[in-house]
C-alpha positions as CSV (number, residue, x, y, z in Angstrom):
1,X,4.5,4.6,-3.5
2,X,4.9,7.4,-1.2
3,X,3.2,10.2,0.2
4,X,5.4,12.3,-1.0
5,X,5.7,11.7,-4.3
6,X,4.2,12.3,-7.2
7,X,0.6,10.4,-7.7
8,X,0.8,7.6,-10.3
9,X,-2.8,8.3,-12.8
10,X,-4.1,5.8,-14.9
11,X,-4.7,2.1,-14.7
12,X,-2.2,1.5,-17.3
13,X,0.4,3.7,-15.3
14,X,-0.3,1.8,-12.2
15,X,0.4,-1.4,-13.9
16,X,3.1,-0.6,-15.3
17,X,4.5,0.5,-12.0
18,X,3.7,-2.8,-10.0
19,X,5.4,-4.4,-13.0
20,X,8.5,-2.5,-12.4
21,X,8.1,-3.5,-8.4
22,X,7.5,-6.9,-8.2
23,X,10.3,-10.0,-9.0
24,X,8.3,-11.2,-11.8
25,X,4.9,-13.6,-12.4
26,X,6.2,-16.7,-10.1
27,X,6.5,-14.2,-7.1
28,X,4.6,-15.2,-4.2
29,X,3.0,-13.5,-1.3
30,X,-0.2,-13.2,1.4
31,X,-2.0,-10.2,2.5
32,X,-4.5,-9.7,5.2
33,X,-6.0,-6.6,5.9
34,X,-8.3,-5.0,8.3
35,X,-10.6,-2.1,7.9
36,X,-10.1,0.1,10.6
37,X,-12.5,3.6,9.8
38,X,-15.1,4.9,7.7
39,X,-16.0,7.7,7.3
40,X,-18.5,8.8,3.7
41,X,-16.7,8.1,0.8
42,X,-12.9,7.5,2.7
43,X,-11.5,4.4,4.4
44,X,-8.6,3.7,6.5
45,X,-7.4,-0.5,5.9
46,X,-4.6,-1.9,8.2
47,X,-2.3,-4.3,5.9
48,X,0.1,-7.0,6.7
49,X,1.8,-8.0,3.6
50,X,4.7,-11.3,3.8
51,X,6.4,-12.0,0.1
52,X,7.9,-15.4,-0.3
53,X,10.6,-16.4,-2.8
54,X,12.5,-15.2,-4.1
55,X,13.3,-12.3,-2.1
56,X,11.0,-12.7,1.6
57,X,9.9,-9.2,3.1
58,X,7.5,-8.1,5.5
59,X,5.3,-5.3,5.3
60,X,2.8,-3.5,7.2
61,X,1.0,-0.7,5.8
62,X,-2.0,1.9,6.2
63,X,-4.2,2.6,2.9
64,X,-6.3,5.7,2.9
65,X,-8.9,5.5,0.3
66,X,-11.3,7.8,-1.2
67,X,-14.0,6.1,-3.7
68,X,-16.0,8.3,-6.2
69,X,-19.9,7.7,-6.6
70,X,-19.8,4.7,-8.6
71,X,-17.4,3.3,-5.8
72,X,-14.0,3.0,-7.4
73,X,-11.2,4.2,-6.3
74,X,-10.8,8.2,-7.0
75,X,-7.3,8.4,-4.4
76,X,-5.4,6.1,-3.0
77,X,-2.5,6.8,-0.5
78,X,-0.3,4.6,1.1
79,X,1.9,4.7,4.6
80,X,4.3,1.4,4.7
81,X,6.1,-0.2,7.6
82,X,8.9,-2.6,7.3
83,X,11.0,-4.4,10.0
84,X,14.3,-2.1,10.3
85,X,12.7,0.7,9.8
86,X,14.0,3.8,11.3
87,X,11.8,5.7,13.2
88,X,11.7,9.8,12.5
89,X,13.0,11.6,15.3
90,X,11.0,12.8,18.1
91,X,8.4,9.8,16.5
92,X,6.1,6.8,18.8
93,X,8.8,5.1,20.5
């Protein structure tokens, strides 16, 4: 959930972590996305995410992802952007 901390493993791990995140099964919400690089086996995807009921938010977030052989994901890292949110000093004004 953030580049700095430690990486979830495990498909039951990572479920039970989006469990933990989201408001529950009636929780609704769109995504677009937009692959912006490739480059061999890593990609670089542009995300807008907007949730609905019954808490609206607004995300937009960079995925960098790294497939093995077979094509599934091997590392997944994630850079989100909210509305609000601060930017680190001396950052892109």
């Amino acid at each position: 959930m953030s580049p700095y901390a430690e990486p979830v493993r495990g498909l039951t791990a990572i479920g039970e972590l989006w469990e933990r995140e989201r408001q529950g099964a009636d929780e609704t919400f769109e995504m677009r996305h937009e692959i912006v690089a490739v480059d061999g086996d890593t990609g670089v995807v542009r995300i807008e995410v907007r949730y609905g009921d019954p808490r609206p938010a607004q995300y937009r977030d960079l995925w960098i992802v790294k497939l093995d052989a077979d094509g599934r994901c091997r590392e997944f890292e994630e850079w989100p952007y909210w509305p609000g949110q601060p930017i680190p000093e001396g950052g892109l004004r």
